[in-house]
C-alpha positions as CSV (number, residue, x, y, z in Angstrom):
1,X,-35.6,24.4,259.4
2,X,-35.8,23.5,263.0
3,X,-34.1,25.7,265.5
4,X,-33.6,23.5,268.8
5,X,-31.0,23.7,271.4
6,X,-29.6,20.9,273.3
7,X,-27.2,18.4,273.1
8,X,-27.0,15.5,270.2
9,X,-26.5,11.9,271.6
10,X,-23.2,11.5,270.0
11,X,-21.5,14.5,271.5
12,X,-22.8,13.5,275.0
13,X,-21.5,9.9,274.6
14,X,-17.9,11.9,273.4
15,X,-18.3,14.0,276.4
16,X,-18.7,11.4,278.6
17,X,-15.8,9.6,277.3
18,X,-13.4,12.4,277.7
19,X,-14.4,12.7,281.2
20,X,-13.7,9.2,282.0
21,X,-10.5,9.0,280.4
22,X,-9.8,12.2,282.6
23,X,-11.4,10.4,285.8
24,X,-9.3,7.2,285.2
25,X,-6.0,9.0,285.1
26,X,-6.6,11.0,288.1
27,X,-7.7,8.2,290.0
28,X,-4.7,6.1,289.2
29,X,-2.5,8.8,289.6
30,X,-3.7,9.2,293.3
31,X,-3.8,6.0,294.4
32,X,-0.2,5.7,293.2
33,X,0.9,8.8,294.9
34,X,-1.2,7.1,298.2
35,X,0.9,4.2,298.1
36,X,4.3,6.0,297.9
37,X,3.1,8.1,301.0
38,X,2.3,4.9,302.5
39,X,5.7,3.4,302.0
40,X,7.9,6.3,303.1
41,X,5.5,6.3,306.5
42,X,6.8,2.5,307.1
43,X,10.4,3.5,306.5
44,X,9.9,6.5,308.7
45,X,8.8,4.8,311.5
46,X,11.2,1.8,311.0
47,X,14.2,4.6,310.9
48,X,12.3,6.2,314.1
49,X,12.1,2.7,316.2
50,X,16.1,1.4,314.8
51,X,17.4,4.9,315.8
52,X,15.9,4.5,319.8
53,X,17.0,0.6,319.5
54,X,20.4,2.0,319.0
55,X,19.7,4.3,321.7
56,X,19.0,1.6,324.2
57,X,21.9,-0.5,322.7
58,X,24.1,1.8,323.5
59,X,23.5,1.1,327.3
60,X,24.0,-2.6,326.9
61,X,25.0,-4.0,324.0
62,X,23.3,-7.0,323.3
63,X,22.0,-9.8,320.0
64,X,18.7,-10.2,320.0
65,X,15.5,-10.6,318.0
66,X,11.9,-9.4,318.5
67,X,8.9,-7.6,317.8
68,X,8.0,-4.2,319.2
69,X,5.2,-3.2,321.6
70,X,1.9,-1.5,320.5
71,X,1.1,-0.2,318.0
72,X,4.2,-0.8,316.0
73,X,3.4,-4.3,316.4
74,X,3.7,-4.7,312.3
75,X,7.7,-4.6,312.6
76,X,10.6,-6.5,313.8
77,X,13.8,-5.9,314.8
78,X,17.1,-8.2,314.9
79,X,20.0,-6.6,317.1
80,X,23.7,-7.2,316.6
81,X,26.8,-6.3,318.3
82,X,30.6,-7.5,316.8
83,X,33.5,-6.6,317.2
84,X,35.1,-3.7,315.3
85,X,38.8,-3.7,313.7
86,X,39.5,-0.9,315.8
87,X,40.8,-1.6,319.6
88,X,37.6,-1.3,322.5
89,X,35.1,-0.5,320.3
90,X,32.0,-2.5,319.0
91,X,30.1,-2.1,316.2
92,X,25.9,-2.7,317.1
93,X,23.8,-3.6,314.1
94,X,19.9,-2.9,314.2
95,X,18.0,-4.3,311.5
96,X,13.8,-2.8,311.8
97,X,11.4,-4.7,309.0
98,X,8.1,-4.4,308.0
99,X,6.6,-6.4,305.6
100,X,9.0,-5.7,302.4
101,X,10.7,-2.4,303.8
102,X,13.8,-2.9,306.0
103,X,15.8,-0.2,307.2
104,X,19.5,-0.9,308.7
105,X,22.0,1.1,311.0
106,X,25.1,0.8,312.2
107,X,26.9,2.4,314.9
108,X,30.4,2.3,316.8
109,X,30.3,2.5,320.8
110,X,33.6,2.0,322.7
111,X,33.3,-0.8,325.4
């Protein structure tokens, strides 16, 4: 009767194939979270940049189209300003866009 200890091949090849079922999953999982975290920065900072758009709409109201400075060179913006159905005031539209993410406010500012 032999009495040696160690590991048979088959039980390290099923070891190793639970650990890389385990290793697949936790990488997939990750990179999906990674890209979620990713997408809600984008609409973050396109909220951030149509909220101080508004903010210097406000001042003058104006249509317009562009890009923004650095760094947030990635995103656009299209601005406009209609009338409203109620008496002296205006409604401004800012429209921020980043690749497939767009993020869209509206505000009323008398005239």
């Amino acid at each position: 009767m032999r009495d040696e200890k160690g590991f048979t091949l088959l039980e390290v090849l099923i070891a190793l194939a639970i650990i890389s079922g385990l290793l697949i999953t936790l990488i997939s999982t990750v990179n999906y979270q990674l890209g979620i975290v990713e997408r809600q920065e984008t609409v973050t900072v396109a909220t951030l940049l149509a909220k101080s758009a508004l903010t210097e709409l406000e001042k003058k109201p104006e249509s317009k189209k562009g890009k923004f400075e650095s760094p947030y060179e990635a995103y656009t913006y299209e601005t406009a300003v209609k009338d409203s159905p109620y008496p002296g005031v205006n409604e401004i539209t800012v429209i921020v866009t980043a690749g497939k993410e767009e993020v869209k406010l509206n505000q009323y500012v008398y005239n």
